[in-house]
C-alpha positions as CSV (number, residue, x, y, z in Angstrom):
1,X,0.0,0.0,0.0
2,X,1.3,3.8,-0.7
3,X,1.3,5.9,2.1
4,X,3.0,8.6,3.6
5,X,4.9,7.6,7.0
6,X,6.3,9.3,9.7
7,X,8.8,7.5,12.5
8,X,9.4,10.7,14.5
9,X,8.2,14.0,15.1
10,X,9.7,17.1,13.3
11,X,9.6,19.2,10.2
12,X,8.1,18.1,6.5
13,X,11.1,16.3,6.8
14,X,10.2,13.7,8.7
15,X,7.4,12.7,6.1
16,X,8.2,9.5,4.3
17,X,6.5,8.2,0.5
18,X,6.2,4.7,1.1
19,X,4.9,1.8,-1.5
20,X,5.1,-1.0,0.6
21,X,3.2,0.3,3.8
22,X,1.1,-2.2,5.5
23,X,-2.2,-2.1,4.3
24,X,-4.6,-2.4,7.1
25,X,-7.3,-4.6,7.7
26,X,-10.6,-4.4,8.7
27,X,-11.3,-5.7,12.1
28,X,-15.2,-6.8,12.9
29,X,-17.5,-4.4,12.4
30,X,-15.0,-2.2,10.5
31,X,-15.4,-0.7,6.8
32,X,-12.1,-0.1,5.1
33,X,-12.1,2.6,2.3
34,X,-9.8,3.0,-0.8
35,X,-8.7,6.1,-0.3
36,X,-9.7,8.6,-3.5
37,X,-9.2,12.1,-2.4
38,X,-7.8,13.5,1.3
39,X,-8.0,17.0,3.0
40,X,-5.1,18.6,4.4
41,X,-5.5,20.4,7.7
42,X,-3.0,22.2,9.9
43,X,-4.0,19.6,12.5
44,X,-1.8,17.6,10.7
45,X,1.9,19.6,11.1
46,X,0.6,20.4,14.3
47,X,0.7,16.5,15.3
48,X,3.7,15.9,12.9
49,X,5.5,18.2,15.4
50,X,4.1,16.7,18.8
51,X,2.4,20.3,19.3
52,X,-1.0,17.8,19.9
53,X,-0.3,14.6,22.2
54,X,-2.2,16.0,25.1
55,X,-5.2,15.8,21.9
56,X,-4.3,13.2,19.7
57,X,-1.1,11.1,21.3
58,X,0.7,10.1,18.5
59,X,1.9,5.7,17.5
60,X,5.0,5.5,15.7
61,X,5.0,4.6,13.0
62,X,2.2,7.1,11.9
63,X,0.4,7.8,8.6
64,X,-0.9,11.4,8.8
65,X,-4.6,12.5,7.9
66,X,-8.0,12.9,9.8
67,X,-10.7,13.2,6.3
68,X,-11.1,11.4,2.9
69,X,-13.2,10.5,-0.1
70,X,-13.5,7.3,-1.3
71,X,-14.5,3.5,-2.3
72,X,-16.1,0.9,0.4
73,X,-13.2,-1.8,-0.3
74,X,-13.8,-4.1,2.4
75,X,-15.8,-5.2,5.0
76,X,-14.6,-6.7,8.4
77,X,-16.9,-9.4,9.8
78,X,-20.2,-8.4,11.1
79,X,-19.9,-4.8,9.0
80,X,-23.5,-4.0,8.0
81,X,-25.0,-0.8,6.5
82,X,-22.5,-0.5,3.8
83,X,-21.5,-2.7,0.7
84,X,-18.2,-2.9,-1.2
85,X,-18.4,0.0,-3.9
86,X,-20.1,2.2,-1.8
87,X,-19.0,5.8,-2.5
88,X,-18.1,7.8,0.9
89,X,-16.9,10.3,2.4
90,X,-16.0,11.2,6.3
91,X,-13.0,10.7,8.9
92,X,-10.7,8.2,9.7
93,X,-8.1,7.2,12.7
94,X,-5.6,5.0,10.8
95,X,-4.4,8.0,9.1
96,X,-6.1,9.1,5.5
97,X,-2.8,9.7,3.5
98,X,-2.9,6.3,1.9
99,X,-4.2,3.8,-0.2
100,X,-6.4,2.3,1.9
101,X,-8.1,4.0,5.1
102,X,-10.4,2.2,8.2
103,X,-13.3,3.9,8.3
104,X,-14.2,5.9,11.7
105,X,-17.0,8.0,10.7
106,X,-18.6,8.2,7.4
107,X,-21.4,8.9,5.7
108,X,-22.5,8.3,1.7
109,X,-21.2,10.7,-0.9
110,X,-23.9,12.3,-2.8
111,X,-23.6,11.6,-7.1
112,X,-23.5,15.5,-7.4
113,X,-20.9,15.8,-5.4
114,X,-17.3,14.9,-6.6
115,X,-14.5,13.1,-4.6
116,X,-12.8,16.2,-4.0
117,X,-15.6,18.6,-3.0
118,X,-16.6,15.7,-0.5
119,X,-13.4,15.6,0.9
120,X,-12.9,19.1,1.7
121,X,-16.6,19.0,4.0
122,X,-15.6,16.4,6.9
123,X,-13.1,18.0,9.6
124,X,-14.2,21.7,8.4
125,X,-18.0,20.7,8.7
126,X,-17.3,18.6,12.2
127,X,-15.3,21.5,13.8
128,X,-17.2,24.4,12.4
129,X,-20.5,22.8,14.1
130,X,-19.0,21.8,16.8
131,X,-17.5,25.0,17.9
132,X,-20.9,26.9,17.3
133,X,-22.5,24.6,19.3
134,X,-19.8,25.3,22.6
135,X,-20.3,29.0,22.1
136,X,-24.2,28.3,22.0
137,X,-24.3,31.2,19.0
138,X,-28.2,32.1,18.1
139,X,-29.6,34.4,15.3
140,X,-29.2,38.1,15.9
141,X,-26.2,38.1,17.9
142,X,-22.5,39.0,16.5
143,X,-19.7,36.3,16.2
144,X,-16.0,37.8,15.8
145,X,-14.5,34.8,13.9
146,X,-10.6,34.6,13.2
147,X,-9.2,33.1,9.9
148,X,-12.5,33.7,8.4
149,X,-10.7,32.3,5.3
150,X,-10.2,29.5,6.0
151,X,-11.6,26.0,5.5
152,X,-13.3,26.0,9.4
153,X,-13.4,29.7,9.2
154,X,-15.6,29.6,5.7
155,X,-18.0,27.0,6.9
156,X,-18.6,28.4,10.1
157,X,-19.3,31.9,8.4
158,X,-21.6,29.9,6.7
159,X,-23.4,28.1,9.1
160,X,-23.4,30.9,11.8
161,X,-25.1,33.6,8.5
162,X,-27.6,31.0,7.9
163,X,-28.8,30.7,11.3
164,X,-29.0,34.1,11.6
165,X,-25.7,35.7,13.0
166,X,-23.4,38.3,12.3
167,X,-20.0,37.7,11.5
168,X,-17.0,39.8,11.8
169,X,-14.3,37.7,9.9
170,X,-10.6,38.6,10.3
171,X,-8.4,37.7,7.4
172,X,-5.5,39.1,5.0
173,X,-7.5,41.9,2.7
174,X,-6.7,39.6,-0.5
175,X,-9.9,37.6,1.3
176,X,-11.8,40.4,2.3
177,X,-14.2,40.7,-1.0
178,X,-14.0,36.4,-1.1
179,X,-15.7,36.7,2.9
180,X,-18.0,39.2,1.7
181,X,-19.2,37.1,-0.9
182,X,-20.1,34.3,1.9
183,X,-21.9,36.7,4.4
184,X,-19.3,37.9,6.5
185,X,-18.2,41.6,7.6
186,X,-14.4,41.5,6.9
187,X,-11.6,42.8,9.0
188,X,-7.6,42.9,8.1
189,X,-6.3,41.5,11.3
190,X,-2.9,43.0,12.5
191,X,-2.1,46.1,14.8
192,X,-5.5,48.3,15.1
193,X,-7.6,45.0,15.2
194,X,-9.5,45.6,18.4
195,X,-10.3,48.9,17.1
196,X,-11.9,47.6,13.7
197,X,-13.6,45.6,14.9
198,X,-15.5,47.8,17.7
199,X,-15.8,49.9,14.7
200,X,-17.7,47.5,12.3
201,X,-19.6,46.0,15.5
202,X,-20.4,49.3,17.6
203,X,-23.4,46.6,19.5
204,X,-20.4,44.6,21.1
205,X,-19.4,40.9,20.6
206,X,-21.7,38.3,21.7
207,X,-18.9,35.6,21.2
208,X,-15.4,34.7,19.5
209,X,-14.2,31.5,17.8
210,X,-10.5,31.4,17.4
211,X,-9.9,29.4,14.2
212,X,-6.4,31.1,13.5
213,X,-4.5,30.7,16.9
214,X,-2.1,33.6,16.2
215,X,-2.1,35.4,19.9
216,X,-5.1,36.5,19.9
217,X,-6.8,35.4,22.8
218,X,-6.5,38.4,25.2
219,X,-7.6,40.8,22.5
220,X,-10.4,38.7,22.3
221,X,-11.1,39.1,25.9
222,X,-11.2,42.3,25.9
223,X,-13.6,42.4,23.2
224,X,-16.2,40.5,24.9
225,X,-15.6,43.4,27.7
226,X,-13.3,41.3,29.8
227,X,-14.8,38.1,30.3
228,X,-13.2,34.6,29.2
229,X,-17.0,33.5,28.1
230,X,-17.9,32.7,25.2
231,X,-14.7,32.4,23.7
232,X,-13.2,29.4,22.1
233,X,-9.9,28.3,20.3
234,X,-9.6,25.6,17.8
235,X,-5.5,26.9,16.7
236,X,-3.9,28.2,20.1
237,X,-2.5,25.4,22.5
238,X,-1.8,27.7,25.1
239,X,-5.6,28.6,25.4
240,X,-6.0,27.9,29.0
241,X,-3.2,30.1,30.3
242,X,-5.9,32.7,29.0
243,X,-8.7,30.7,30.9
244,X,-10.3,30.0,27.4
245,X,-11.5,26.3,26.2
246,X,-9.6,24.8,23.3
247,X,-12.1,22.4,21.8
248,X,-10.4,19.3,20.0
249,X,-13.2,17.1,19.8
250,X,-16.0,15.0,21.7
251,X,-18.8,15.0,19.3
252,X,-21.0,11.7,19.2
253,X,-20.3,9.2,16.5
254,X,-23.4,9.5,15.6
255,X,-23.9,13.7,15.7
256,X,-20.6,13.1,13.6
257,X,-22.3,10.9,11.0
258,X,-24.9,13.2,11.1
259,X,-23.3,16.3,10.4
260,X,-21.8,14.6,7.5
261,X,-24.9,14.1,5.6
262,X,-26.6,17.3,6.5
263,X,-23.3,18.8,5.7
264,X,-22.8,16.9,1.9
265,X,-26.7,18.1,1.2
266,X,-26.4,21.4,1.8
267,X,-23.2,21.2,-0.8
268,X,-25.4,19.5,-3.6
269,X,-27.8,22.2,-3.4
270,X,-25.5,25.1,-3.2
271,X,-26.0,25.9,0.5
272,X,-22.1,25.3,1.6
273,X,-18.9,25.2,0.1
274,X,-15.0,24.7,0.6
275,X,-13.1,25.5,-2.2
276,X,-10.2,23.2,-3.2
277,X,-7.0,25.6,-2.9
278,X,-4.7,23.3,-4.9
279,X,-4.5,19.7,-5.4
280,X,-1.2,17.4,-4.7
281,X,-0.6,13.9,-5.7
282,X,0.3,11.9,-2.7
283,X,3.9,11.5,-3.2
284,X,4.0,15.4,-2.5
285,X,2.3,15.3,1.0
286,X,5.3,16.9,2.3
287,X,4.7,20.2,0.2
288,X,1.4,20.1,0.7
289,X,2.1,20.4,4.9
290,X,4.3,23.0,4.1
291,X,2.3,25.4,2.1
292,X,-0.6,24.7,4.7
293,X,1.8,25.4,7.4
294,X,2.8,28.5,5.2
295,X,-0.6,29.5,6.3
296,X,-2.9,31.8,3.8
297,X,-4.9,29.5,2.4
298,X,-8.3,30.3,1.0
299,X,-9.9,27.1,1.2
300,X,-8.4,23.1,1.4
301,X,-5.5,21.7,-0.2
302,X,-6.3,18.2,-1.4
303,X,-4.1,15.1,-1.8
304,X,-5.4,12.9,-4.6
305,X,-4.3,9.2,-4.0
């Protein structure tokens, strides 16, 4: 099986194009998936470096990758609900950038939708929902949203306009007319921040979701008038020196699954979108980490396997 392999934490580096990787098998109950298309997230350098054990603790040798697209190949014994040639889409805890993938959560991909656009929706459409439900946003209130641009930042603009909200989105101005275009009220992040945004949101901030983790925190505080409610990180591991939750996880399997459907039908009718940034084969996962870790991306960066 190809696969990308890491023995030890580090740089890109440490990222290894292997063709003889053990291809793993499906226990009972288990699906595995041939791998078609896989998101990149900066989750992923961020456990390639060890940044994330307290999160996601880390068995060498490791294949990185959280969400794919792709082909029901086999089923372990006692699988039921899916059948081999099943087209999917969803998350995965063997690792995604490979050949082959065990299934975690997943969900069926829609014929409208294509193996890359469905592989762009999983962690983005998980941690997007997830986040809005921790800072319990409603319709009518404001939402100060960092990295607007994005793949967590642009569905949660999405999901937070549709129900409602307004949403202050900080980003590079190259993004600004691209976030206006989605519903948000953009902001050029940098020195003067705080005073933008009181500027564009004179009724205050009802809450704050950190999807950039670039210091950020305490200005954030002091935008919600002082108080650490309300406010959640998704990007800064230092969060709770700041009193402020970083959420990593903990949705039900079955919210999860879920989400995933909801999340795929909303795509097909034109209700949600990630656009793919760039596309790499998988023997180039390591510049693919690199230009996500370069940081700027409007959208996901997609491995095709």
């Amino acid at each position: 099986m190809r696969a990308i392999v890491y023995r030890e934490f580090g740089g890109a580096e440490v990222l290894s194009y292997e063709e003889d990787a053990g291809r793993p098998e499906p226990a009972a109950g288990e699906v595995r998936v041939r791998v078609v298309a896989v998101g990149v997230n900066p989750v992923d350098h961020k456990r390639r470096y060890g940044r994330l054990e307290q999160f996601f603790p880390t068995t060498f040798p490791a294949v990185p990758g959280m969400e794919f697209a792709g082909v029901v190949d086999a089923l372990g014994p006692g699988a039921t609900g899916w059948a081999v040639g099943d087209e999917v889409f969803g998350l995965t805890r063997t690792g995604a950038y490979a050949e082959y993938a065990i299934a975690a959560e997943i969900a069926p991909k829609p014929a409208g939708l294509g193996f890359e656009a469905a592989a762009t929706l999983p962690v983005a459409g998980e941690t997007a929902q997830r986040v809005l439900h921790e800072l319990g946003l409603n319709g009518g209130e404001t939402l100060l949203l960092h990295g607007a641009a994005g793949a967590v930042g642009q569905v949660a603009v999405q999901l937070a306009v549709a129900a409602g909200a307004t949403v202050i989105g900080t980003a590079s101005p190259a993004n600004h007319d691209f976030l206006r275009t989605l519903g948000a009220i953009p902001v050029a992040y940098g020195e003067g921040l705080a005073e933008r945004v009181r500027t564009v949101a004179p009724q205050g901030i009802d809450a704050v979701f950190d999807a950039a983790g670039k210091g950020v925190l305490p200005l954030s505080v002091a935008l919600r008038g002082g108080t650490t409610d309300r406010i959640v990180t998704i990007a800064d591991v230092n969060a709770a020196e700041h009193g402020i939750p970083f959420s990593a996880g903990g949705t039900p399997p079955a919210e999860i699954v879920a989400g995933l459907a909801r999340h795929a039908r909303l795509a097909v009718e034109g209700k949600l979108a990630v656009p793919v940034a760039d596309t790499f084969p998988l023997a180039e996962a390591a510049a693919a980490q690199q230009v996500s870790e370069a940081g700027h991306v409007r959208g996901k960066l997609i491995l095709t396997v």
